[in-house]
Every structure is written in structure tokens, then in C-alpha cells.
C-alpha positions as CSV (number, residue, x, y, z in Angstrom):
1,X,42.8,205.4,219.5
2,X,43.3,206.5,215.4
3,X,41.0,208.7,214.1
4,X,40.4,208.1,210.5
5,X,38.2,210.8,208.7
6,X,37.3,210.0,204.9
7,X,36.1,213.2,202.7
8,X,34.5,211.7,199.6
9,X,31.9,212.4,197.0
10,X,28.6,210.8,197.2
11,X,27.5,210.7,193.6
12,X,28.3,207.2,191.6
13,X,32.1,206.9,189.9
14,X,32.0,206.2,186.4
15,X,33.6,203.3,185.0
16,X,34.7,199.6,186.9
17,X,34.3,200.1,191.1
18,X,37.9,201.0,192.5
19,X,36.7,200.9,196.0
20,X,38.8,197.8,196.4
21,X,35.4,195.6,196.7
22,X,36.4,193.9,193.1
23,X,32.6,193.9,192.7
24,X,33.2,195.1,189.3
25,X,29.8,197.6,189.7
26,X,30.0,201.5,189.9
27,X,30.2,203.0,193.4
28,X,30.3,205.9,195.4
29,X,33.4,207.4,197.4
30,X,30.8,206.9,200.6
31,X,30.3,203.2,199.6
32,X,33.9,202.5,199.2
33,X,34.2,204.1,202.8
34,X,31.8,202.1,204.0
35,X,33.6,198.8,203.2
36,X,37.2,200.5,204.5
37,X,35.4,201.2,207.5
38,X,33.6,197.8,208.0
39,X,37.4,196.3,207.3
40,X,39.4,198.6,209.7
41,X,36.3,197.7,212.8
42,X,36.9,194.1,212.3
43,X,40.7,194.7,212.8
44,X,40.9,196.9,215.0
45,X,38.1,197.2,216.8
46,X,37.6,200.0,219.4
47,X,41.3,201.5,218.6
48,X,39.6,203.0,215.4
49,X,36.9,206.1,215.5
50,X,35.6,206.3,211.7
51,X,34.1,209.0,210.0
52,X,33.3,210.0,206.7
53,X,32.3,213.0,205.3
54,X,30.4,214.6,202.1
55,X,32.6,217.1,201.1
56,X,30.2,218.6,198.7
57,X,28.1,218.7,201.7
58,X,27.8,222.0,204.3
59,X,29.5,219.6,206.7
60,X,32.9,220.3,205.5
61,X,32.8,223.5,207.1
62,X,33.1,221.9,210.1
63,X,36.9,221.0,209.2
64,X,38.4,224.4,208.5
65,X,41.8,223.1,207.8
66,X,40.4,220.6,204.8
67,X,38.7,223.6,203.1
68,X,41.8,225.1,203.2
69,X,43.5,222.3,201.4
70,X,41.0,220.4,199.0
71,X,42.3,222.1,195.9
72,X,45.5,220.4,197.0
73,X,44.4,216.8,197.1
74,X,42.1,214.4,194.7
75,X,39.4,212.8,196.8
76,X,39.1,210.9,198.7
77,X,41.1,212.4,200.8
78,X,42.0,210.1,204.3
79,X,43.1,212.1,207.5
80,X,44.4,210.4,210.6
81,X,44.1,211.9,213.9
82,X,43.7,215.3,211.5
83,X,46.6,214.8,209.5
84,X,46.0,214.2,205.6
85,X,47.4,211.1,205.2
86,X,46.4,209.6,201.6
87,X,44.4,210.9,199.0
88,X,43.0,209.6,195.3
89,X,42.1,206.0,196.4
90,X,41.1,203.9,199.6
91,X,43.5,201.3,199.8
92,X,42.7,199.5,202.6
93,X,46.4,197.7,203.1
94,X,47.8,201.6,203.3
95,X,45.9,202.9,205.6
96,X,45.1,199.7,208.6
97,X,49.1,199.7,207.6
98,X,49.8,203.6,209.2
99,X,46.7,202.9,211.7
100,X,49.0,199.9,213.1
101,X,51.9,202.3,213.2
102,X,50.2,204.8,214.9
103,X,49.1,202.5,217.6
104,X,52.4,201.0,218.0
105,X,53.8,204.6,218.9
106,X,51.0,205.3,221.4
């Protein structure tokens, strides 16, 4: 199993959606998440635990070691199995790309 945790900001992007969605309307960092997560379920089922989190919200303080390192990263900021892994974008090809790898070492 891949954990995949997704810190993001709720509030609407300006400017054309870059969630990947190619709707071509404004979206949120939790919408975009949404859709990665929808995608990474339908490929890989069960192997994938997804969770995304506001990191304007108090939840973040539940993830020490991400406070520690926001400054440090644009968001969204991906973490599998705890491990920052991407940052500035969801790309969904990048990250069901390192999930796959990670499930090949297991």
C-alpha cells in the first residue's frame, strides 16, 4: 500500500484550471486533488490510501515534519508514504508513475 498525502490550498486559483482536468474553469488545489485521487482509485484500487489536507487549516499540525518544510516547497505539495515527493502541480502521470514504482519494490 502507497500512501499519498496532498497539502493544498482551498481557496479558487486564478487564471485557466491547471489541475490537469482541461476544464478550462478556475479551481481549487482540493478540487484538483479530488480528480488525482478519483484517477489513482480507479488504477490502483486498494494499493492507494489518499488524503488531502488544508494546509491553511489547524490540521497541518498534525504533520510536524511538513510545518517544518512548507517554506521549502510551492503547494501542492505530494508526500508518499511521508516522503515529499513533488511539489507546484498535480501531474497525475508523475505521481501513479512513482506509486507503480513503489509497489513494484514492495
Amino acid at each position: 500500500m502507497v500512501d499519498v498525502t496532498v497539502f493544498g490550498k482551498d481557496e479558487e486559483q486564478t487564471g485557466e484550471c491547471d489541475c490537469g482536468c482541461g476544464c478550462g474553469h478556475t479551481c481549487s488545489q482540493r478540487d484538483a486533488a479530488e480528480m488525482l485521487e478519483k484517477a489513482l482509485i480507479e488504477k490502483f484500487g486498494n494499493q492507494v490510501r489518499f488524503r488531502y489536507v488544508d494546509a491553511l487549516s489547524e490540521e497541518i499540525m498534525d504533520f510536524p515534519e511538513v510545518v517544518k518544510v512548507t517554506n521549502q516547497y510551492r503547494l501542492p505539495l505530494t508526500l508518499l508514504n511521508g516522503q515529499p515527493r513533488f511539489h507546484g502541480g498535480l501531474s497525475f502521470e508523475k505521481i501513479s508513475g512513482a506509486i507503480a514504482e513503489l509497489l513494484s519494490d514492495i
